[in-house]
RODO-2510 file (C-alpha; in nm, 4 decimals, decimal comma):
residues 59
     n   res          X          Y          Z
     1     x    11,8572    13,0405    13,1756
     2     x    12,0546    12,7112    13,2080
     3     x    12,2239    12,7506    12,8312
     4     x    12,3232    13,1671    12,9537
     5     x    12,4880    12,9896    13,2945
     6     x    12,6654    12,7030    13,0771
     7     x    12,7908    12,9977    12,8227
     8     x    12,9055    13,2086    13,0866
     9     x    13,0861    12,9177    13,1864
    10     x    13,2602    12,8204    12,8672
    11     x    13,3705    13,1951    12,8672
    12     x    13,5101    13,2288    13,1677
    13     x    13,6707    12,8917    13,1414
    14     x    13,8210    13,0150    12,7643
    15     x    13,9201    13,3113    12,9311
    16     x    14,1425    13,1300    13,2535
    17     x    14,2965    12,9009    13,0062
    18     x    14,4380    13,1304    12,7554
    19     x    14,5959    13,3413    12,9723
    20     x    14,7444    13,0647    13,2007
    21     x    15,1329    12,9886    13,0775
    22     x    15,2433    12,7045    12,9120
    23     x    15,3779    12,5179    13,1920
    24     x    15,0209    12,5672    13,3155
    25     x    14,8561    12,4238    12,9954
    26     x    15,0948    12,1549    13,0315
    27     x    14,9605    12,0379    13,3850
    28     x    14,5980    12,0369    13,2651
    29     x    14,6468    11,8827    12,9396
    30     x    14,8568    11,6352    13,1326
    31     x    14,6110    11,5975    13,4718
    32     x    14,2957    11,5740    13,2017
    33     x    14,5124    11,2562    13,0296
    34     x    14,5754    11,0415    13,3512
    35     x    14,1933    11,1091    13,4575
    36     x    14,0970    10,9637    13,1257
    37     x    14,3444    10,6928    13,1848
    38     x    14,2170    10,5817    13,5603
    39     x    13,8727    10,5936    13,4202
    40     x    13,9093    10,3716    13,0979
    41     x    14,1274    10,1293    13,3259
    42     x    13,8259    10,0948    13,5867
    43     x    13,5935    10,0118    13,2968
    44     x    13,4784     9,6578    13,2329
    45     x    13,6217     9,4802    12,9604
    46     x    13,2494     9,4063    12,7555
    47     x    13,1738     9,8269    12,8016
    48     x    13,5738     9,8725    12,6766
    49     x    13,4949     9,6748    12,3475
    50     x    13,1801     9,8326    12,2756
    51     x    13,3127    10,1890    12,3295
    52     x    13,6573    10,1316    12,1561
    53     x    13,4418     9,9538    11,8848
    54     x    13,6832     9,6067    11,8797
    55     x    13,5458     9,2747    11,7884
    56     x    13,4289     9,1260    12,1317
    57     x    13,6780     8,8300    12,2015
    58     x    13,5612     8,4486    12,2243
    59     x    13,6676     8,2453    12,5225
***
């Protein structure tokens, strides 16, 4: 039942964003970007390395 609910969903999703105009695209694209951005800047530095995969830095 859950995986019907999450497909309906993804369709109706699909379905808003291809018919919304480009300007609209634009504004989600850009509002799903800054979101990411807040987030990764909240993050602590130790959970930053091991996600981004960089060499953890010696003090």
């Amino acid at each position: 039942m859950k995986k019907l609910l999450l497909a309906g969903l993804a369709a109706y999703a699909y379905y808003r964003y291809k018919n919304m105009t480009a300007e609209q695209k634009a504004d989600i694209t850009n509002k799903v970007k800054e979101t990411g951005r807040k987030f990764s800047e909240g993050l602590p530095t130790q959970l930053k390395d091991m996600l981004g995969k960089k060499e953890p830095q010696t003090a």
